[in-house]
C-alpha positions in Angstrom: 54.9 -33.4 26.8 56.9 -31.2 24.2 54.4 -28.5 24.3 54.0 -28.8 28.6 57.2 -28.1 28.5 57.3 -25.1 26.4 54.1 -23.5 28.5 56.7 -24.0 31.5 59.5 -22.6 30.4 57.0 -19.3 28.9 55.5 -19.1 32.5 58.5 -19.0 34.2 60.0 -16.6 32.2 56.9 -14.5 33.6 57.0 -15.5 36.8 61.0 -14.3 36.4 59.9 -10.8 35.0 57.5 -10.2 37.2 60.0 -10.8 40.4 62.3 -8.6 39.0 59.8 -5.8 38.6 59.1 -5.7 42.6 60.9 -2.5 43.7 63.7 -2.7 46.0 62.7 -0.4 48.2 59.3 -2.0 48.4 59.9 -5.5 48.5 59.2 -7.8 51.4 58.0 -10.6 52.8 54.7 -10.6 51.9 55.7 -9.4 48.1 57.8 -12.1 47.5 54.9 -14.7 49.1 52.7 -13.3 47.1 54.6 -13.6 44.0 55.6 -16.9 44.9 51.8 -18.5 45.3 50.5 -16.4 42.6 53.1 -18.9 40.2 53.3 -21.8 42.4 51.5 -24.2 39.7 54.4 -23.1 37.2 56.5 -24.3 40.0 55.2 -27.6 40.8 55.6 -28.8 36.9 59.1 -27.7 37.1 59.8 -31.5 38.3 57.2 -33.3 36.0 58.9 -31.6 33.0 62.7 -32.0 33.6 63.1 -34.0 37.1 64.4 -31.3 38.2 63.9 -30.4 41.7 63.7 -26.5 42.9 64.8 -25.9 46.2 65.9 -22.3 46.9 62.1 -21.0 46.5 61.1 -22.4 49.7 63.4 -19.9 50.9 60.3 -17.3 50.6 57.9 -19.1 52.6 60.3 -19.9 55.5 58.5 -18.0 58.8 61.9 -16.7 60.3 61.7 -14.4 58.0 57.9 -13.2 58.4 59.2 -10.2 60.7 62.1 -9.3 58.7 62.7 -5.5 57.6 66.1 -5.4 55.8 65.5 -5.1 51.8 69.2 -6.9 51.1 68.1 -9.6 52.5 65.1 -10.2 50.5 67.1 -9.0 47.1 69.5 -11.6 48.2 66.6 -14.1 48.1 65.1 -13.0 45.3 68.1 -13.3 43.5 68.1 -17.0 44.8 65.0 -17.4 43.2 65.9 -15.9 40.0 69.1 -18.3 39.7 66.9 -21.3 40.8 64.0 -20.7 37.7 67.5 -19.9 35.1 68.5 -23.0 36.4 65.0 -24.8 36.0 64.6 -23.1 32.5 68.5 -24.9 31.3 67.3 -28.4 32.6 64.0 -27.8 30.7 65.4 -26.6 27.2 67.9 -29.4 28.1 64.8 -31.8 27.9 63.2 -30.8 25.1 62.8 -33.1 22.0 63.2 -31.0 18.5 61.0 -32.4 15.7 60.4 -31.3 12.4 57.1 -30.2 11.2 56.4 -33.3 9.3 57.3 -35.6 13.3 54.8 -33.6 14.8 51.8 -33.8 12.0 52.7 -37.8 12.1 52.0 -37.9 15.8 48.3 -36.2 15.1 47.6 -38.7 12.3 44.8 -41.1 13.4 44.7 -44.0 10.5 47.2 -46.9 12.0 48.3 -47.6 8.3 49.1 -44.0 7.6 50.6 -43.1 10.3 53.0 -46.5 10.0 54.2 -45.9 6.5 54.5 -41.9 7.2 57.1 -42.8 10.3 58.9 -45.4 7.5 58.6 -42.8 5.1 60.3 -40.4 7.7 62.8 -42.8 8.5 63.9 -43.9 4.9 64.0 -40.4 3.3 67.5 -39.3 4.5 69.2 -42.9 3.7 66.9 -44.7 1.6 65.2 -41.6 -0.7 63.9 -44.5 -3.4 62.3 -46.5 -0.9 60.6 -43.4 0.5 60.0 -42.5 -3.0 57.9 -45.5 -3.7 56.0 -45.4 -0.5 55.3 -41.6 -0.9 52.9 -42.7 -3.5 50.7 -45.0 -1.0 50.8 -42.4 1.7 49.6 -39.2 -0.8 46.6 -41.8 -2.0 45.9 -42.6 1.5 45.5 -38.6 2.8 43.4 -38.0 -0.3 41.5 -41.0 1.3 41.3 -39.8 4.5 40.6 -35.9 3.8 37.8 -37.2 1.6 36.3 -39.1 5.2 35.7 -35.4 6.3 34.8 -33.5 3.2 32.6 -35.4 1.4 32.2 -38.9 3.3 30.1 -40.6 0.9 31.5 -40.3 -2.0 33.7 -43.2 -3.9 37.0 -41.6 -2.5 36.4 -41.9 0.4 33.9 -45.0 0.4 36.1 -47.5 -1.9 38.8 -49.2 0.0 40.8 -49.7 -3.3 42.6 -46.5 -4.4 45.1 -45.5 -7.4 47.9 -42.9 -7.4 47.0 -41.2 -10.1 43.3 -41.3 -10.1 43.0 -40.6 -6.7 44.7 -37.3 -6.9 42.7 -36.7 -10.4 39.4 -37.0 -8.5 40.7 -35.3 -5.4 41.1 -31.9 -7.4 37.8 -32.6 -9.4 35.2 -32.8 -6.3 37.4 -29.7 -4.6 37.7 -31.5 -1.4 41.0 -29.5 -0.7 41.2 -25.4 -0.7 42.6 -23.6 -3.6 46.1 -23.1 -1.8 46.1 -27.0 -1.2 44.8 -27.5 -4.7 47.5 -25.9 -6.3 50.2 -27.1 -4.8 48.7 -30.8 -5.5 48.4 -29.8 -9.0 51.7 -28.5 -9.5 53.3 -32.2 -7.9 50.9 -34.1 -10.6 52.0 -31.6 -13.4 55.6 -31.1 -12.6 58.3 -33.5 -13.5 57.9 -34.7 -9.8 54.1 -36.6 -10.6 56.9 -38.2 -13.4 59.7 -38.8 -11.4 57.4 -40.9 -8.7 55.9 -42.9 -11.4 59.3 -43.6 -13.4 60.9 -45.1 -9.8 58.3 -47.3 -9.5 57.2 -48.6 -12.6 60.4 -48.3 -15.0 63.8 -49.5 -15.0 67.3 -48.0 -15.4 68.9 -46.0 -13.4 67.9 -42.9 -15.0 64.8 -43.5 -12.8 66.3 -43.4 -9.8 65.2 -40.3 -7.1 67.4 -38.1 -5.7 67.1 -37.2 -1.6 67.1 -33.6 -2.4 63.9 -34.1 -4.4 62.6 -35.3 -1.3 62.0 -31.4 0.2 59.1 -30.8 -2.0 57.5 -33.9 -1.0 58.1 -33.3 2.5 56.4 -29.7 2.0 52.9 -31.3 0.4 52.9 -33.9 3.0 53.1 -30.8 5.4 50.3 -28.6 3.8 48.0 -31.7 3.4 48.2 -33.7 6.6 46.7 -31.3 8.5 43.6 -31.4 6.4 43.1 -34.8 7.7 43.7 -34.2 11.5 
């Protein structure tokens, strides 16, 4: 619906510009019902976007004024028309639901477990960063997993339905099933102190071990380069 509603708002900020291009002098009638039926579609999804109804457009195709010849009149309606779309375009933006990138590659993901632990993982980063931190570690195997489906389906990533952290993103850069851009950024998590710090919080105690949120962005940023391999 998010992206419906942001075709909408685009074509009636068309439909706006190209009323306001009709000449004064020139405009009638028949210019405005023409403009008006040439975006009526944009129109109708005004409603089915924002429940927002439009009414001063009709204004155009009223008859009593098919034999009309005085301009102000029509700039006065067409100046109707452009407060009704400003008015359609507020309610819209109004509407609108503003997700990160990461929300929207978790809506596209396919595998029910995946996507499950990616929404928890989402959820738990902000106020529960260790939690995340120990799921992140599932979900990375389970992308590996799932790119491996498309590039190379019968091979023993993508065939076994057991899978390891760290061997799993070892084979994953051996068999190249990623690009060289995704490649390096998976090999700078496994030999950065981040491949450490994931490993440490959930295999070791003290509270030396424990993962700051703020070490969360990087994570966030691989999840966002590699999920779209999978989609």
């Amino acid at each position: 619906m998010e992206r419906l509603k942001q075709r909408t708002v685009a074509d009636l900020r068309r439909a706006r510009t190209e009323l306001l291009s009709l000449e004064k002098g020139c405009i009638s009638y028949q210019s405005l019902e023409q403009w008006y039926n040439e975006s009526s579609n944009v129109f109708e999804r005004i409603y089915d976007t924002s429940h927002y109804a439009i009414n001063s457009m009709a204004l155009v195709l009223h008859r009593r004024y098919t034999n009309e010849t005085d301009v102000d009149i029509f700039e006065d309606i067409r100046v109707s028309c452009i407060e009704e779309i400003d008015k359609a375009i507020i309610n819209i933006d109004r509407t609108q639901i503003v997700r990160s990138v990461l929300e929207e590659n978790i809506l596209k993901v396919r595998d029910t477990k995946l996507s499950s632990l990616l929404l928890e993982f989402n959820m738990a980063k902000d106020i529960s960063p260790n939690l995340a931190a120990i799921g992140f570690r599932t979900i990375l195997s389970l992308i590996i997993k799932e790119r491996a489906k498309k590039a190379s389906p019968t091979s023993s990533l993508a065939t076994s339905t057991d899978f390891a952290f760290e061997p799993s993103i070892k084979e994953a850069l051996a068999s190249n099933i990623f690009t060289s851009a995704e490649n390096k950024l998976l090999k700078r998590f496994r030999d950065g102190g981040d491949f450490d710090a994931f490993n440490n919080i959930t295999h070791k105690t003290g509270i030396n071990t424990l993962i700051d949120k703020s070490r969360l962005d990087t994570i966030v940023n691989l999840l966002n380069t590699l999920l779209p391999t999978i989609f």
